[in-house]
N, C-alpha and C positions, 0 to 999 in steps of 0.2 A: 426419563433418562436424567441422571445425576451432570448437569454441564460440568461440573469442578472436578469432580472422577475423569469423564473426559479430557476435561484439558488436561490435565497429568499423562493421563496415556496419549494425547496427542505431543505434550513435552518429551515424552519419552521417545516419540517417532522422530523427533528433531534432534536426537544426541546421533545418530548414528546418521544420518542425512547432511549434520554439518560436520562432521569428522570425513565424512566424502571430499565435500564442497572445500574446505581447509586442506586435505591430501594435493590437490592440484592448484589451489593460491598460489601464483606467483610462482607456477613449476612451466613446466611445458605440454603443450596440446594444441593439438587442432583448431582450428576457429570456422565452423560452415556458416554460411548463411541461407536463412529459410525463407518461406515462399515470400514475405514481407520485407525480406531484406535485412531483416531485422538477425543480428549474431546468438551463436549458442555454441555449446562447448560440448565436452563430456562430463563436464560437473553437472552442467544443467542437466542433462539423460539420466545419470545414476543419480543423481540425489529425486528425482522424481519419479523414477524406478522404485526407490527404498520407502518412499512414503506412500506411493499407490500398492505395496504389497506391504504394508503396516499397515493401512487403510482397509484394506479387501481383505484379511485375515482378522481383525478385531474388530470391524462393523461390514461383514459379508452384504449386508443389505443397503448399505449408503451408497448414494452415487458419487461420483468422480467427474470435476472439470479438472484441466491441469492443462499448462501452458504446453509442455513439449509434446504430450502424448494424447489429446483431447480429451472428450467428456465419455462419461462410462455410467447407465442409470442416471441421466440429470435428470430427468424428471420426477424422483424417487422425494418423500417426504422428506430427508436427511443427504445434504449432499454437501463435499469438502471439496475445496478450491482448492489448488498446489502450483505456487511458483517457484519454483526450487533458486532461482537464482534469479530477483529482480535487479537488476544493474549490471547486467551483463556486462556491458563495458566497460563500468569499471572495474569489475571483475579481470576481463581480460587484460587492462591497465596495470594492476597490480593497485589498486585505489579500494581503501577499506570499507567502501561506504555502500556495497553492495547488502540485500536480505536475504532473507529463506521466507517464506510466508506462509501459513495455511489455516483457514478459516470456514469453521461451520456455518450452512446453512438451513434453516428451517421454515422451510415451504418459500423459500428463495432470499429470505431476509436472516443476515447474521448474527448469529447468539455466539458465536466461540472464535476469536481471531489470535492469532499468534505470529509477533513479527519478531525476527531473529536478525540479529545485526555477527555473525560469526566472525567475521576479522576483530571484531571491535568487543568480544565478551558479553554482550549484551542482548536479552531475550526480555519481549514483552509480551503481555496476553492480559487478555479481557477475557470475561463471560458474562452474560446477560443480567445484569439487578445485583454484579458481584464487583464492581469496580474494574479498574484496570492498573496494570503492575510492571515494575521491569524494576529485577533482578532483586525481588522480594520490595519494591519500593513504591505507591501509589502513584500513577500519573496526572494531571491535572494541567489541565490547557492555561494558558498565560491569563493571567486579569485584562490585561492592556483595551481600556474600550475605543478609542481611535485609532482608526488609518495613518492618520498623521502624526509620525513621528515610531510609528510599529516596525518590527521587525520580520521582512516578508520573505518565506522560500517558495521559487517556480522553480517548474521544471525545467527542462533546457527552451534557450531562444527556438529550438526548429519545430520544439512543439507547436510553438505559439504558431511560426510563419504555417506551419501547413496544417494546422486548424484553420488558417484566420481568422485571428484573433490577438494581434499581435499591439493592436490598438487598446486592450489589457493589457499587455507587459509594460506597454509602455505609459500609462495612466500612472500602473501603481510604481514605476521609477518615479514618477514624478509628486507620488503620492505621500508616499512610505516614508519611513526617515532611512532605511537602507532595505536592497531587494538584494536576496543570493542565492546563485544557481545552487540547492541543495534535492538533487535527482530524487527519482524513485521514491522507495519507502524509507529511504535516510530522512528525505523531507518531511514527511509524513509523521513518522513517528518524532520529528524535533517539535514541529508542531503538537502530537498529540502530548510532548513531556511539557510542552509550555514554556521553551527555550527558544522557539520564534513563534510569532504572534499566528499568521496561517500560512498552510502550506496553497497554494495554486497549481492547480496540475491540468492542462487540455486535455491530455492523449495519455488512457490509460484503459486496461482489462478488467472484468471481473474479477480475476485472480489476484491485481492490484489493489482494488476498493476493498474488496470485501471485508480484509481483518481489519483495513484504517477507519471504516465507519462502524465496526464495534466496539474497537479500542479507542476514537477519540467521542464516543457519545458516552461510553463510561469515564470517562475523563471527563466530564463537565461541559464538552464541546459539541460540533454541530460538523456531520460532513453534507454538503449540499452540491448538488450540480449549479454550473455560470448560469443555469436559468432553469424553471419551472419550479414546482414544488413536492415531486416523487421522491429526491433524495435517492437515484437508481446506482447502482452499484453495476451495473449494464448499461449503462449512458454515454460514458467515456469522459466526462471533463468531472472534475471533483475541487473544491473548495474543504480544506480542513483545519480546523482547529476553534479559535475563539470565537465565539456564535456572534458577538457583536461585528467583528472584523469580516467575520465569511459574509453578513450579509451586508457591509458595505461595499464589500469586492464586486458581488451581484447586481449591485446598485449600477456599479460603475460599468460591469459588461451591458446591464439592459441598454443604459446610455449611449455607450456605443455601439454597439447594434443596430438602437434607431436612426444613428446618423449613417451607420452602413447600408442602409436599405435605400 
């Protein structure tokens, strides 16, 4: 299978999934919340709608994870993540820093990621051994080799509290030369542009990692979990951007950790 013909037809499932998702920016609708408590819209529905039947019509055999309407064939050799709208809140905020995501998998590791920033004009994608790009432009994670003095995006503070792990947020305040809340895959791909050093993230999905660790490894960069050495995009905590930085962050979770025990 040709990955670069792919991501074009997977660019193409993303024109009409963000023209959704932009129809109801900052209009009026509903707000449910689901079994996690966690918020979703009608942009989240239809824009995930429009991508699992662009999906199921041009690769009838791939399988389907997706955040609002579960897995469909994941066990299949060929399978694509969909988060139609990561940053829901700020979504429903009216806050530009929400994505669209969606990311091939082959035999569960990602060769084809696509992060879509729709408020903000801006669409990035990697493919495997082909670099990584946003908006015709190469990506490449920061030089910066210390901690000290780096520029560092987490996820929100309640990530940290209800992981525990909050004794990382507050290492790298103290670390850093400044830390800012920059959520979701805004974080992520600042990091994978190399316009803050890494991103830290606890509490996240499949459908989140997936295209950040094909986009910032083609980027020059390194996504890892706060601990082990799988690198899982199924794990839930993720470190991304400059390889020297992410594994001094890990440094500092091992550390404390062993005083947590």
């Amino acid at each position: 299978m040709n990955l670069l013909e792919v991501k074009d037809t997977a660019l193409s499932f993303m024109k009409p999934a963000k023209a959704e998702v932009l129809k109801w920016y900052r209009g009026q609708f509903s707000i449910d919340l689901k079994a996690d408590e966690s918020p979703v819209t009608i942009a989240d529905r239809k824009a995930e709608e429009i991508l699992r039947k662009k999906i199921s019509r041009y690769f009838p055999e791939h399988g389907i994870i997706g955040e609002e309407f579960g897995n469909h064939n994941e066990d299949a050799e060929w399978v694509w993540t969909i988060d139609p709208v990561d940053g829901t809140r700020s979504f429903i905020r009216g806050l530009p820093l929400f994505a669209s995501m969606i990311a091939l998998l082959h035999k569960g590791k990602p060769v084809l990621g696509i992060i879509e920033l729709p408020a903000l004009g801006e669409t990035a994608w990697a493919v495997k051994g082909k670099g990584a790009f946003a908006n015709g432009e190469p990506l490449k994670v920061s030089p910066q080799p210390r901690l000290k003095g780096s520029f560092i995006a987490v996820a929100d503070h309640y990530c940290f509290r209800s992981e525990k792990c909050t004794f990382l947020y507050n290492r790298l305040n103290q670390e850093a030369g400044i830390v800012r809340t920059y959520p979701d895959a805004f974080g992520h791909l600042m990091a994978i542009r190399g316009v803050v050093d890494v991103m830290v993230d606890p509490l996240a999905k499949i459908w989140d990692y997936a295209p950040c660790k094909i986009l910032v490894e083609e980027a020059g960069g390194r996504f890892a979990n706060f601990s082990g050495n799988k690198a899982s995009i199924e794990e839930g905590t993720a470190v991304v951007g400059n390889s020297k930085i992410v594994q001094q962050v890990r440094k500092i979770f091992a550390e404390g950790s062993k005083k947590t025990k």
